[in-house]
C-alpha positions in Angstrom: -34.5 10.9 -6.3 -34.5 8.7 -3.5 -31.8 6.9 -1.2 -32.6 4.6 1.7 -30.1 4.3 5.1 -30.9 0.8 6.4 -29.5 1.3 10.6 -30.4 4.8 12.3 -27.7 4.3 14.9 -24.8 7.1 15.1 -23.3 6.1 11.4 -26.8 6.0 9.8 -28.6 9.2 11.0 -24.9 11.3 10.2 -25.4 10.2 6.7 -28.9 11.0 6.0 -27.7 14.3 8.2 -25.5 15.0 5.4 -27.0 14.0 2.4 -30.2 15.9 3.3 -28.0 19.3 4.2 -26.1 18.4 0.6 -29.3 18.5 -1.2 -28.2 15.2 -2.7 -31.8 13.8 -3.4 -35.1 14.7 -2.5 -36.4 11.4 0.4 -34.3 9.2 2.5 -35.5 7.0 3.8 -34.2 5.8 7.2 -34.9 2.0 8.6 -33.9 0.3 11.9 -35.5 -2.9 13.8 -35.4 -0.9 17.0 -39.3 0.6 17.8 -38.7 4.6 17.2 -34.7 4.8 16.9 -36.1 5.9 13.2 -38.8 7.9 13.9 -36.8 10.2 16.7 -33.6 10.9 14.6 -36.0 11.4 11.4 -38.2 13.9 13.4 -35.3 15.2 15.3 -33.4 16.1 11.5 -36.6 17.6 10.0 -36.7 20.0 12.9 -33.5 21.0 11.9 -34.4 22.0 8.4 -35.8 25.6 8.8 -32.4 26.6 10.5 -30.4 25.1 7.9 -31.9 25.5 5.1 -32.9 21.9 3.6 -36.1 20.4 3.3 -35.2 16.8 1.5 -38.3 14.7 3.3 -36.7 11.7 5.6 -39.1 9.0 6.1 -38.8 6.9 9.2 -39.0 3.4 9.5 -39.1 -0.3 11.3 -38.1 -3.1 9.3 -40.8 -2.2 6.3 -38.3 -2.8 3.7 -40.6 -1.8 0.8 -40.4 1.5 1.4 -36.9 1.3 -0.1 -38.7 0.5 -3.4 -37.0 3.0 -6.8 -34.0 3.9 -4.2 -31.0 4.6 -6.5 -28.6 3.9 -3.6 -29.1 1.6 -0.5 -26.8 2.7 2.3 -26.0 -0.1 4.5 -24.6 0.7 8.3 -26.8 -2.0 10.3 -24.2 -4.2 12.2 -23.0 -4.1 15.7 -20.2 -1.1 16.2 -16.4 -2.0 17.0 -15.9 -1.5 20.4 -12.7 -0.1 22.4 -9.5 -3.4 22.3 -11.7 -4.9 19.7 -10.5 -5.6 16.0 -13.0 -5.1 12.8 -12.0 -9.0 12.4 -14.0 -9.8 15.6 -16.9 -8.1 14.4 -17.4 -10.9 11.5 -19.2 -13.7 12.9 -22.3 -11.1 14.4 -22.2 -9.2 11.5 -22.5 -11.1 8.5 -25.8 -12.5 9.3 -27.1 -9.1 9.5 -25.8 -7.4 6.2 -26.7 -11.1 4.4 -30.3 -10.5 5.9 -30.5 -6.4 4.7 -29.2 -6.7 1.6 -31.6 -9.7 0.7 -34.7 -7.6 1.8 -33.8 -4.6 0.2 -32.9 -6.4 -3.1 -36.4 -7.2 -2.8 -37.6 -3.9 -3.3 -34.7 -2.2 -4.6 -33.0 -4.5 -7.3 -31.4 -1.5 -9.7 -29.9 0.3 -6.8 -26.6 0.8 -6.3 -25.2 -0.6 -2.9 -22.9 1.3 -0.3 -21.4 -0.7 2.6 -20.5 0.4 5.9 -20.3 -1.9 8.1 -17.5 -3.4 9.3 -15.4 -5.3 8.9 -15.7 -3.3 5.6 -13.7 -5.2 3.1 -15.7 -8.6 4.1 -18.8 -7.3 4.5 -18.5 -5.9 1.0 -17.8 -9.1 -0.4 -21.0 -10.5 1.8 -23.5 -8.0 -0.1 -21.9 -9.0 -3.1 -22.7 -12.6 -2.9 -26.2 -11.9 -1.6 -27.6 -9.7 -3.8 -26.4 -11.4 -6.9 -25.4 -7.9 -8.4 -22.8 -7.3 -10.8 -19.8 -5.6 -9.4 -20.1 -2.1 -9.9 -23.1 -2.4 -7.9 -21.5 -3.0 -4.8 -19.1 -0.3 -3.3 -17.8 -0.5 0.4 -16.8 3.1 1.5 -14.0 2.4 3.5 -10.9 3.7 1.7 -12.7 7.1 1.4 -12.8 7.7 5.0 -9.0 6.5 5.5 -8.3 8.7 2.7 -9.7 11.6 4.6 -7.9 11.0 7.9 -4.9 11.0 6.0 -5.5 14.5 4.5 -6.2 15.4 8.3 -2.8 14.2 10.3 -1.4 15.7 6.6 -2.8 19.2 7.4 -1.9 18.8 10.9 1.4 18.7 10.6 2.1 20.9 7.7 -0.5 23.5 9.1 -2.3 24.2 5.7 -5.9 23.7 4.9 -7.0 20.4 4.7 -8.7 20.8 1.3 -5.6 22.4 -0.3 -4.3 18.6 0.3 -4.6 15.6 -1.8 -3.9 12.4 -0.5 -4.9 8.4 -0.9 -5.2 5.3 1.3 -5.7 1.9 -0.6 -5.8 -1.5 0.8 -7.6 -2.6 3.4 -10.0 -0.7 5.8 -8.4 -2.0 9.2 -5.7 -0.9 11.4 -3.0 -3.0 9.5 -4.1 -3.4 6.4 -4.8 0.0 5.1 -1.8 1.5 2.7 -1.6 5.3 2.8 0.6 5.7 -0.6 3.0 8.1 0.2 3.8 9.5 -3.7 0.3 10.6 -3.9 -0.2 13.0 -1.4 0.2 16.5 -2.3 -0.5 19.7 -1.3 -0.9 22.2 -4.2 0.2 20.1 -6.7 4.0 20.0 -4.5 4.7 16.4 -3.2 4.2 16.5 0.3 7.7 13.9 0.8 9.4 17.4 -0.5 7.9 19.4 2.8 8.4 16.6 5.5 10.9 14.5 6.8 10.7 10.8 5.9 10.4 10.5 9.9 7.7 12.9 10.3 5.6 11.9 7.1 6.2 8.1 9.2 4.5 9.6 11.9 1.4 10.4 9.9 1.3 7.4 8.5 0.9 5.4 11.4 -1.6 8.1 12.9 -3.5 7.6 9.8 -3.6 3.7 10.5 -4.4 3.6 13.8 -6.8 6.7 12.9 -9.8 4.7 13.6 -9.4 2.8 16.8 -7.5 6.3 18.1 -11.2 7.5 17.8 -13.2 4.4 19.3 -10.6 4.2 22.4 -12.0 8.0 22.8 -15.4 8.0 22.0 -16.1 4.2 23.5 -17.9 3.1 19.8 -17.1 3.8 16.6 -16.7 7.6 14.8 -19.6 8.7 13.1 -19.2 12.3 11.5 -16.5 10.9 9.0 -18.2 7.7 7.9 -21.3 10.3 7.0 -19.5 12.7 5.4 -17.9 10.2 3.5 -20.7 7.9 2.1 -22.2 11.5 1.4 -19.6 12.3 -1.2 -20.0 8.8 -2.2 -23.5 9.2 -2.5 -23.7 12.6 -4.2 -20.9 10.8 -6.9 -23.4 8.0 -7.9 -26.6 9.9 -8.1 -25.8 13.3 -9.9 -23.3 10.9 -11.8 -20.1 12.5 -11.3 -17.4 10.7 -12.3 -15.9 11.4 -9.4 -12.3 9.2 -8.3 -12.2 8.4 -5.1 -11.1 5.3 -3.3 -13.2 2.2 -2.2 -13.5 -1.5 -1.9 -14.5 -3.1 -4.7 -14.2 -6.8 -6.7 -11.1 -7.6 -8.2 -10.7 -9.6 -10.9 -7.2 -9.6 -11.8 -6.5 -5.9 -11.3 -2.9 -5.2 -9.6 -3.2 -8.9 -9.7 -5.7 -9.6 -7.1 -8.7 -11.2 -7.4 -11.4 -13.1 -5.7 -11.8 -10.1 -2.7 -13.4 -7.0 -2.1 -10.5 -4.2 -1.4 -9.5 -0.5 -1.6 -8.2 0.8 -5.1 -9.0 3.7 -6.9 -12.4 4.2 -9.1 -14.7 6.1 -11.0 -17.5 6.5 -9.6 -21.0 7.4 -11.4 -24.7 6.5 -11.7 -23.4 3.1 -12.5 -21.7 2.8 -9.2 -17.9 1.3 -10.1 -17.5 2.6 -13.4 -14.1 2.3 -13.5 -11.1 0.6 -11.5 -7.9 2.7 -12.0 -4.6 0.9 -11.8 -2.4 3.6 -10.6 1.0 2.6 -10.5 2.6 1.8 -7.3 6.1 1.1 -5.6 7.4 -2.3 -5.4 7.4 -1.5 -1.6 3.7 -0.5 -1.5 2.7 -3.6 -4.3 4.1 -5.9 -1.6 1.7 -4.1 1.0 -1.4 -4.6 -1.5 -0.5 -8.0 -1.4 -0.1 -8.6 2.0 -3.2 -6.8 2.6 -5.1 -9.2 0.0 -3.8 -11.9 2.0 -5.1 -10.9 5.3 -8.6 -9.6 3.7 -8.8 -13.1 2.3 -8.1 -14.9 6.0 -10.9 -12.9 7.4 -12.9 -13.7 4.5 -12.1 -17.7 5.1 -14.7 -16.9 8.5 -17.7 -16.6 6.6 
């Protein structure tokens, strides 16, 4: 099996880090414009192998898209990287034009694969892959509400001081500082609702950490995180290849589900070989409906830029 990273930047190189140590499939194939950004991360993983133990064959290279050909997933992370005061929104105008441009190419090559996107702004560019690849829906998943979901479970298993994967928790909505919902009612830990073992006020407090989780890390690190987004589209990746069924969070299409449509945002999904197999409408608060529609709305003003 075969998936193909188009960008070898941070984002791109952590995921075909962790897909190749997962022993999700046996090629990647990683692809940048930039002359030997490709080949050096490439070499530098497969030089990691005898220490680790993995020996998945990563195949670097510049802008040859048909080397993506019988890919069962096309990982998309090309796009310019948020940058400290600036807003995913900004990001739209520079990176359309870029995902429009890989996706085409790859659909070239690749026309049965299933597509993950990572760049950012997420929800938007998810609905910019859509468009230009022609796919069906399922085919299209932006990763987004995965990674929120996984900061949650973090400032979660901060403050309660238990393991992190002894917690269940979910983020839908938007991926962006204001527009992502963590829903409070579904995070647990053991199977005990986590509102039982913190304070309104100090389950607040993780909320907000979780929404401002990701520009907390680009005012540190000066670009945007890496190891999360990797880990994350690994999972996503390991779902839709060994076809697990797996329900995890990410923007899709609506079409009428919680009775939005027209946009690409966070809800819950199965996920299998067929991509989106599923969309599961959990019920939610009126208080957190009201957020899913606000979040729509602002998803669909960024949207109006492209």
């Amino acid at each position: 099996m075969k998936v193909s990273i188009i960008g070898a930047g941070n984002v791109g190189a952590t995921c075909a880090q962790f897909i190749a140590m997962k022993g999700i499939v046996s090629e990647i194939v990683l692809l940048d414009i930039a002359e030997g950004l490709a080949a050096g991360k490439a070499m530098d993983l497969a030089q990691s192998m005898p220490a680790l133990g993995f020996d998945t064959i990563i195949h670097p290279e510049v802008s040859d898209y048909s080397k993506v050909a019988n890919s069962e997933v096309v990982v998309v992370t090309s796009g310019q990287p948020r940058k400290p005061g600036m807003s995913r929104e900004e990001l739209v105008a520079v990176n359309v034009s870029i995902v429009e441009s890989v996706v085409k190419n790859a659909m070239k090559h690749a026309p049965n694969a299933v597509f993950v996107i990572v760049t950012n702004p997420l929800d938007t560019m998810t609905l910019v892959a859509l468009k230009a690849s022609g796919l069906p829906k399922n085919k299209i998943i932006g990763m987004g509400a995965m990674l929120d979901s996984n900061r949650f479970r973090y400032f979660l298993s901060q403050k309660l001081q238990k393991p992190i994967n002894e917690i269940e928790a979910m983020v839908i909505g938007g991926h962006g500082d204001t527009t992502m919902i963590p829903v409070k009612e579904l995070a647990t830990y053991k199977g005990i609702p986590i509102s039982e073992l913190l304070t309104d006020e100090v389950f607040d407090e993780v909320i907000k950490e979780t929404m401002v989780g990701g520009a907390t890390l680009t005012k540190h690190l000066g670009t945007s995180a890496w190891y999360g987004p990797g880990a994350a589209v690994a999972e996503l990746v390991d779902a839709i290849v060994n076809d697990k069924k797996k329900l995890l969070p990410n923007s899709v299409y609506l079409e009428g589900e919680f009775g939005i449509e027209g946009i690409c945002i966070g809800v819950p999904c199965i996920i299998g070989k067929n991509g989106v197999e599923k969309i599961i409408q959990i019920k939610l608060t009126d208080a957190d409906l009201v957020k899913l529609n606000a979040s729509a709305k602002a998803i669909n003003e960024v949207n109006g830029l492209i």
